[in-house]
DSSP file (Angstrom, degrees, kcal/mol; ACC not computed):
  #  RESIDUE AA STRUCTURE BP1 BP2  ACC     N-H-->O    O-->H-N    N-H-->O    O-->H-N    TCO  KAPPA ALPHA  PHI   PSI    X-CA   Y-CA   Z-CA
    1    1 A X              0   0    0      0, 0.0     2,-0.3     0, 0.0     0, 0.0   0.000 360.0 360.0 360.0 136.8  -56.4   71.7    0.8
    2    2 A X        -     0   0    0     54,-0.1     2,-0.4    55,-0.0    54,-0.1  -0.968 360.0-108.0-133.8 160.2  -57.9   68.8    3.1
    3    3 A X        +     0   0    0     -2,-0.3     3,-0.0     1,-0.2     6,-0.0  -0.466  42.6 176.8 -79.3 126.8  -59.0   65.9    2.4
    4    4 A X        +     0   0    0     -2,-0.4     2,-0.2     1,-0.0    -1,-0.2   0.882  61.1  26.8 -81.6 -36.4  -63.1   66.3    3.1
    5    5 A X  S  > S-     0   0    0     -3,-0.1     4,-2.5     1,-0.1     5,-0.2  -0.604  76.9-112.5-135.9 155.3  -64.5   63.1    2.2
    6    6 A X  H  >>S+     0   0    0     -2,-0.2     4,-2.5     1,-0.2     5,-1.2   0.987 121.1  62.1 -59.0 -41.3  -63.6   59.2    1.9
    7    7 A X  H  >5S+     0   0    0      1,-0.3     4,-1.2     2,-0.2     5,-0.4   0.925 114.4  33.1 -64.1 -38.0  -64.0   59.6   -1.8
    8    8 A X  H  >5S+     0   0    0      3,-0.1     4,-0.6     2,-0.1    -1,-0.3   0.843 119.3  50.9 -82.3 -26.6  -60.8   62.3   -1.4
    9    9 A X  H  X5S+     0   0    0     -4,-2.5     4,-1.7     2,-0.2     5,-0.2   0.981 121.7  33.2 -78.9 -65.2  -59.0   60.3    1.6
   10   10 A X  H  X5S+     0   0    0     -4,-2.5     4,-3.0    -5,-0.2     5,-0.2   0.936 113.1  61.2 -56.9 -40.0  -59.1   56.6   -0.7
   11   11 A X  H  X<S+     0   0    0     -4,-1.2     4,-1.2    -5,-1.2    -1,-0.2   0.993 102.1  54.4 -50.8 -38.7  -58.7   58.6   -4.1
   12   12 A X  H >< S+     0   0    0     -4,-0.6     3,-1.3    -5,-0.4    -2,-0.2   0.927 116.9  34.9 -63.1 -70.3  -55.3   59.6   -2.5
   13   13 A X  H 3< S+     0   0    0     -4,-1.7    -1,-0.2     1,-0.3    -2,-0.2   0.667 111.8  60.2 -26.6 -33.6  -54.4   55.8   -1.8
   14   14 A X  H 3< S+     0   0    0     -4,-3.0     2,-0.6    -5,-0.2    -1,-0.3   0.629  77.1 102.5 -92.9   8.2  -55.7   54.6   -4.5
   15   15 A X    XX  -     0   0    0     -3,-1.3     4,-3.3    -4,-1.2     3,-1.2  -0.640  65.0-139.6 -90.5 107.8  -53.7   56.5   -7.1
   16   16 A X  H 3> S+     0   0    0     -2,-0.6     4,-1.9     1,-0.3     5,-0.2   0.816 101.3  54.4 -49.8 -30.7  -50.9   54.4   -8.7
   17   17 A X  H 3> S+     0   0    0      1,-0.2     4,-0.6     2,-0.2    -1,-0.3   0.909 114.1  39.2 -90.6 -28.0  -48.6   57.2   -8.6
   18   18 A X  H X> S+     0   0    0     -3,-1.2     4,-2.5     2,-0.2     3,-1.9   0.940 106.4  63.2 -64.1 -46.0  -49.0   57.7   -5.1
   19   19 A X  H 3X S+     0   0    0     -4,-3.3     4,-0.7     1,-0.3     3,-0.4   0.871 102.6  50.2 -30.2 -64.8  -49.1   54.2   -4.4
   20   20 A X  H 3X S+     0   0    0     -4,-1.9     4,-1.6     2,-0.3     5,-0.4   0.658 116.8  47.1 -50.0 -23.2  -45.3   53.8   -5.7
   21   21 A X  H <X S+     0   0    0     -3,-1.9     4,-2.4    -4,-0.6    -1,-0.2   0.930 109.7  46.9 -90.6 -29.5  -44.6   56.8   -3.4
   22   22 A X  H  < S+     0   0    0     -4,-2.5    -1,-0.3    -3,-0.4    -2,-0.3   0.610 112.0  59.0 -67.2 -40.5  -46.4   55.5   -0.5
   23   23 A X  H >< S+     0   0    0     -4,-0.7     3,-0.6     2,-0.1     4,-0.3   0.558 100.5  49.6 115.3 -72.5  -44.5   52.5   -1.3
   24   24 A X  H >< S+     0   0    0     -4,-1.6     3,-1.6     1,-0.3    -2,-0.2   0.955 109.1  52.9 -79.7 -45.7  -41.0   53.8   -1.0
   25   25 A X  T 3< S+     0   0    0     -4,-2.4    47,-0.7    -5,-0.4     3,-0.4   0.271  74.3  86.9 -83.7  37.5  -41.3   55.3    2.0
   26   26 A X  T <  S+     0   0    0     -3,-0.6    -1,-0.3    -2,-0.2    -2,-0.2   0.722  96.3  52.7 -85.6 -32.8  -42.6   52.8    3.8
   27   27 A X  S <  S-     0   0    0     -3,-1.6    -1,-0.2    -4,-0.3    -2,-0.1   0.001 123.6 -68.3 -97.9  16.0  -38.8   52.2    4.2
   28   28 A X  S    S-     0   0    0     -3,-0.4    -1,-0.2    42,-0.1    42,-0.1   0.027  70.7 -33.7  80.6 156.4  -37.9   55.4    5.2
   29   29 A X        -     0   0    0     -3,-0.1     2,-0.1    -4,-0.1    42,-0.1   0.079  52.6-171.4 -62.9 153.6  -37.6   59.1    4.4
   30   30 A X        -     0   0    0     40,-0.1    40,-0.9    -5,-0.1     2,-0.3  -0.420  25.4-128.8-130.5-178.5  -36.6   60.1    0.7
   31   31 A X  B  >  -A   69   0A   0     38,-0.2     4,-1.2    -2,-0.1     3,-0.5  -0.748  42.0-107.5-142.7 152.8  -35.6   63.4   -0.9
   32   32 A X  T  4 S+     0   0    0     36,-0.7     4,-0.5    -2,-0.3    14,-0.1   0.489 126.3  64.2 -73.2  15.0  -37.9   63.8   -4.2
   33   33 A X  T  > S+     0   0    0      2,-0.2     4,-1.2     3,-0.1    -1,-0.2   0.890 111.3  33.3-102.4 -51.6  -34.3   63.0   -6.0
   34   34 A X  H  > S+     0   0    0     -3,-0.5     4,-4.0     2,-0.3     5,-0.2   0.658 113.5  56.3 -96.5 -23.7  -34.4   59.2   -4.3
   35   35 A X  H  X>S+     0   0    0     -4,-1.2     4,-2.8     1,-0.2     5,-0.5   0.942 115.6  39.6 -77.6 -44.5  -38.1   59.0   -4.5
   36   36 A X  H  >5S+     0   0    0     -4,-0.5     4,-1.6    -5,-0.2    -2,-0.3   0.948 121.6  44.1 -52.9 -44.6  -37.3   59.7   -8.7
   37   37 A X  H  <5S+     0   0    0     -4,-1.2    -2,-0.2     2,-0.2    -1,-0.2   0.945 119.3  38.9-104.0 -55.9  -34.4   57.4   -8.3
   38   38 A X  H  <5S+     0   0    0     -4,-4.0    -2,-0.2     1,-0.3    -1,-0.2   0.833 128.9  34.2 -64.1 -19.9  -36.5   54.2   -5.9
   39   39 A X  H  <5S-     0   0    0     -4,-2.8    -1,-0.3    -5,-0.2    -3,-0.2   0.580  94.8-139.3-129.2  -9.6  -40.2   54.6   -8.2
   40   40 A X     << +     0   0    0     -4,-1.6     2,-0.3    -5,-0.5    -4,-0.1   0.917  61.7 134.4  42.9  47.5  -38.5   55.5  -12.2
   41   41 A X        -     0   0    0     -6,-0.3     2,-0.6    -5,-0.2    -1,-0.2  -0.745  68.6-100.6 -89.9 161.8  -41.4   58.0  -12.3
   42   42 A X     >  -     0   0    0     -2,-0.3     4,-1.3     1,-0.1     5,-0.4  -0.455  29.1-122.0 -93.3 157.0  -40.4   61.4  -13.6
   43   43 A X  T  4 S+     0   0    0     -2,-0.6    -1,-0.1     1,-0.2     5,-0.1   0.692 111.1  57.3 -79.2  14.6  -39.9   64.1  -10.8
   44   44 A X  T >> S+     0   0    0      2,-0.2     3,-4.4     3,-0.1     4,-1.6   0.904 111.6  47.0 -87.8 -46.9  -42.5   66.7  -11.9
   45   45 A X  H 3> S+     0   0    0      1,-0.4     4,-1.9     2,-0.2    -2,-0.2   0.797 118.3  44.1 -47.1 -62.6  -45.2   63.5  -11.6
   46   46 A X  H 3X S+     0   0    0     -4,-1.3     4,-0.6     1,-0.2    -1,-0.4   0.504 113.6  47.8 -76.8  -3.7  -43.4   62.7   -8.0
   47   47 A X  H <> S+     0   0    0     -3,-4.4     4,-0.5    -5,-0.4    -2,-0.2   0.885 113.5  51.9 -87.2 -51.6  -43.4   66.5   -7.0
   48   48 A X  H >< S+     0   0    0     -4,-1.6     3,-3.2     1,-0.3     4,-0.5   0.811 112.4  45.6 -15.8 -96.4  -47.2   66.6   -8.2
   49   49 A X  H >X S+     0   0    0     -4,-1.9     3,-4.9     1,-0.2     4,-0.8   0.773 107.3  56.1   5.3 -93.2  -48.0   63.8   -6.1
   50   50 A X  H 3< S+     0   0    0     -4,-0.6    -1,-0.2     1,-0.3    -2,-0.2   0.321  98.4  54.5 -59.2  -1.0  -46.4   64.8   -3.4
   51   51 A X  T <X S+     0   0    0     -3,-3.2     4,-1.4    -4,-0.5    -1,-0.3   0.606 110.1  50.7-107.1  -5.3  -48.0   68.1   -2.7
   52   52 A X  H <> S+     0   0    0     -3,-4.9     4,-2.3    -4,-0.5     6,-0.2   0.881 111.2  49.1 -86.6 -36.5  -51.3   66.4   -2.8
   53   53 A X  H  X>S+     0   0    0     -4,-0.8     5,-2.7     1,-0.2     6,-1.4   0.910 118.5  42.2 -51.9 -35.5  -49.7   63.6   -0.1
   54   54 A X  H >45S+     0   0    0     -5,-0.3     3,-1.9     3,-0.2     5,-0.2   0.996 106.4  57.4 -68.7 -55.5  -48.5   66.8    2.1
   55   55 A X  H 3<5S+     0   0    0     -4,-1.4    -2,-0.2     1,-0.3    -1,-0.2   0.678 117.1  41.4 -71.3 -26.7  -51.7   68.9    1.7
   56   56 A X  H 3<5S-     0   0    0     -4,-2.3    -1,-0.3   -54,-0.1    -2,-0.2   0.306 108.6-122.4-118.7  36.6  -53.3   65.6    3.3
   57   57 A X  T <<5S+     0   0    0     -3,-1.9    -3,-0.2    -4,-0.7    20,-0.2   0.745  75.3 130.7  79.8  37.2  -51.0   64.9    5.7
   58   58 A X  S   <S+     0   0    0     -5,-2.7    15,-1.2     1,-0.3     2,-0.3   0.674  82.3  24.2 -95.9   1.8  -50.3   61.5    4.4
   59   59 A X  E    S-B   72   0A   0     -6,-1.4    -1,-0.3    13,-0.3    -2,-0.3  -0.953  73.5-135.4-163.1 142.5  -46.3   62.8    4.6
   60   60 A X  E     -B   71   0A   0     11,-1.2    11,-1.2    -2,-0.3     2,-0.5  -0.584  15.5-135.2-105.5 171.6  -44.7   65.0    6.3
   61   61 A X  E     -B   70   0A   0     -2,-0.2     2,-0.5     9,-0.2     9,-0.2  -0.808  13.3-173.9-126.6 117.1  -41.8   67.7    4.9
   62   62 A X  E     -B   69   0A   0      7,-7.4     7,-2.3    -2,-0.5     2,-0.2  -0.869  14.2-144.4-134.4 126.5  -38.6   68.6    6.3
   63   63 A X        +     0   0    0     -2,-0.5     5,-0.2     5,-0.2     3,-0.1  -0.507  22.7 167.8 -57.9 139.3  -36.3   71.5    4.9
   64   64 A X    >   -     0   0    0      3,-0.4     2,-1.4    -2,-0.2     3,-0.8  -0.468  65.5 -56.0-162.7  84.0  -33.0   71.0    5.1
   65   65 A X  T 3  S-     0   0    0      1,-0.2    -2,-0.0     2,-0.0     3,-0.0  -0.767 119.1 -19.1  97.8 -99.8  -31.2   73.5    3.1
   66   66 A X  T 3  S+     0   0    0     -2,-1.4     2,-0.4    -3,-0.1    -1,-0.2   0.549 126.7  82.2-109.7  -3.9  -32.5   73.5   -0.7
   67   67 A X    <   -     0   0    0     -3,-0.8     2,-0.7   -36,-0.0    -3,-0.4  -0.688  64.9-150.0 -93.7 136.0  -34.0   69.8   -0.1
   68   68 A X        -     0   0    0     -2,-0.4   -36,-0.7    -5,-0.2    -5,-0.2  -0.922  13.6-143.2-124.6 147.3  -37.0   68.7    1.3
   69   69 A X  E     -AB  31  62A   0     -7,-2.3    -7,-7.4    -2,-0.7   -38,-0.2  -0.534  13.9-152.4-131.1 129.5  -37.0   65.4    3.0
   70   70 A X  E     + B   0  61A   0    -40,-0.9    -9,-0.2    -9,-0.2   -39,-0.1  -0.713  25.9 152.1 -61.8  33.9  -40.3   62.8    2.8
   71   71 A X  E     - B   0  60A   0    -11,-1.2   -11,-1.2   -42,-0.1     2,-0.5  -0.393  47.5-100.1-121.5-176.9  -41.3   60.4    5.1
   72   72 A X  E     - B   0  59A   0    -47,-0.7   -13,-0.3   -13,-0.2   -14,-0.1  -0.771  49.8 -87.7-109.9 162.2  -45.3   59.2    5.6
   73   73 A X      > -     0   0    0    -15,-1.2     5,-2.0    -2,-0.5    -1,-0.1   0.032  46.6-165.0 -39.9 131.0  -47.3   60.6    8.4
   74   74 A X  I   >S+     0   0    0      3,-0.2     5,-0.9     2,-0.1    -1,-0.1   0.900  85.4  60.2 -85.6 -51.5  -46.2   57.6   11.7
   75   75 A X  I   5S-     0   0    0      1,-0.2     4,-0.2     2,-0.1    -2,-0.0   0.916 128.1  -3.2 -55.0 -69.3  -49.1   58.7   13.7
   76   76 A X  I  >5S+     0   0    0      3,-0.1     4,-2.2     2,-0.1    -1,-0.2   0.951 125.5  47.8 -91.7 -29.7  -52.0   57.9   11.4
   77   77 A X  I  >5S+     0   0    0    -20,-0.2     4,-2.4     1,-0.2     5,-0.4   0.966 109.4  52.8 -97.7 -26.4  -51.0   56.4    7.7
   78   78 A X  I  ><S+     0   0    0     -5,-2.0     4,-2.5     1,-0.2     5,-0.3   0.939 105.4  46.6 -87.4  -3.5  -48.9   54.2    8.7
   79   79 A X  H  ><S+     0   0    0     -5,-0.9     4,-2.4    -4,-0.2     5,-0.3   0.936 112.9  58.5 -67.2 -50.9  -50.9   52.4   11.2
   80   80 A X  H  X S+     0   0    0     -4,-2.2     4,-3.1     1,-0.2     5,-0.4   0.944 105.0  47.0 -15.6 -60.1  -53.4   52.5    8.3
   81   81 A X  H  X S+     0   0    0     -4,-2.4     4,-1.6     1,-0.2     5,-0.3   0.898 114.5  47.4 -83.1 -26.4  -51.1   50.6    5.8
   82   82 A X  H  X S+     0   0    0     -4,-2.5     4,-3.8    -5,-0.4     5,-0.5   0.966 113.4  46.1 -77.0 -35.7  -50.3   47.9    8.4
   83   83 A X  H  X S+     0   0    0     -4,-2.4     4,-3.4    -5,-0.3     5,-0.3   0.977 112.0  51.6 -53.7 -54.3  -53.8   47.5    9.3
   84   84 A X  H  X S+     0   0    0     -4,-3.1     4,-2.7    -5,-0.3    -1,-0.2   0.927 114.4  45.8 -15.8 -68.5  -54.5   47.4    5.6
   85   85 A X  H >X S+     0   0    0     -4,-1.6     4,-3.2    -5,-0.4     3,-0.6   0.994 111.6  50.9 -59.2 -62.2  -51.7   44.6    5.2
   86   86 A X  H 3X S+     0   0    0     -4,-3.8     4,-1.8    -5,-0.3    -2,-0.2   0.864 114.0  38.1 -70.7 -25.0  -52.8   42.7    7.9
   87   87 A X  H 3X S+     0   0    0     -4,-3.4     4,-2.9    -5,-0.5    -1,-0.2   0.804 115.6  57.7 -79.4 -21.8  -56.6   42.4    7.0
   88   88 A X  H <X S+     0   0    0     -4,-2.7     4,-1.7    -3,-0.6    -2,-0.2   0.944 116.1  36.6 -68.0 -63.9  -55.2   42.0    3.1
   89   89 A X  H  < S+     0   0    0     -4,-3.2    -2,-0.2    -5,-0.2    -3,-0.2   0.920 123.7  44.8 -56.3 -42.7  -53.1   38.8    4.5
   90   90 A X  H  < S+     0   0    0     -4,-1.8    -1,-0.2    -5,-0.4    -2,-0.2   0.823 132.3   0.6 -76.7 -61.7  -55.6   37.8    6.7
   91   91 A X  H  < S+     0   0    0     -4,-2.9     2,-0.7    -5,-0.1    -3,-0.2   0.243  98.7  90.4-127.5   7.1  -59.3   38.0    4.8
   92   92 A X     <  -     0   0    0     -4,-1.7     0, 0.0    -5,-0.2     0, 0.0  -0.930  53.1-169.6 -96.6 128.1  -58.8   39.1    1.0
   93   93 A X  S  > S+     0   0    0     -2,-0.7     4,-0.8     2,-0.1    -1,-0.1   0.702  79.5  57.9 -72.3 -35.8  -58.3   35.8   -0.7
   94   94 A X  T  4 S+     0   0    0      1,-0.2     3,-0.1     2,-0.1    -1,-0.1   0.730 104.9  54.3 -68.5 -23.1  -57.1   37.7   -4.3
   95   95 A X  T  4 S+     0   0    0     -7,-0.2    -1,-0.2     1,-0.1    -2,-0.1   0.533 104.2  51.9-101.7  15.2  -54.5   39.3   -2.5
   96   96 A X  T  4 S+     0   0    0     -8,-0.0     2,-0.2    -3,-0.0    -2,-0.1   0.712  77.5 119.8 -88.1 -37.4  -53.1   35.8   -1.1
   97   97 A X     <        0   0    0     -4,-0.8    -3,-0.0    -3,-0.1    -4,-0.0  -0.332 360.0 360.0 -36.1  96.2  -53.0   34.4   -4.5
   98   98 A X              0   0    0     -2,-0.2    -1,-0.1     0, 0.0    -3,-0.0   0.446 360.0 360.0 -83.6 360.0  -49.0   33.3   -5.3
């Protein structure tokens, strides 16, 4: 599956449980076992997730033995999420709010 449409590309962002996943790996690459351990979600929710984040590339998958290793896409989402951040700090006034 790929994402066809904005409505499939934002639903995928906007989805709390992705959000927390998107979230923890912003910090670097996770095992679904740390991603369980950094977000207190349960790990069928974070495997769930995570095969819709793979299937649109918003993270990529590495084997390594019986685990497979998380981290999100460098080339496109996270240049997304800083641009995101920077226009959020910048010109959303609700997300400024302390």
């Amino acid at each position: 599956m790929y994402c066809k449409s904005y409505n499939d590309f934002f639903g995928t962002l906007a989805n709390a449980t992705n959000q927390a996943i998107i979230q923890a790996l912003q910090d670097g690459e996770k095992s679904v076992m740390q991603l369980v351990l950094k977000t207190e979600l349960e790990q069928s929710k974070i495997s769930h997730a995570l095969k819709r984040l793979a299937d649109c590339r918003f993270v990529n998958v590495q084997q390594v033995g019986k685990q497979r290793f998380y981290e999100l896409n460098k080339e496109t989402i996270l240049p997304i999420l800083e641009l995101a951040d920077k226009h959020a700090q910048k010109m959303c006034p609700t997300c400024n709010k302390n």
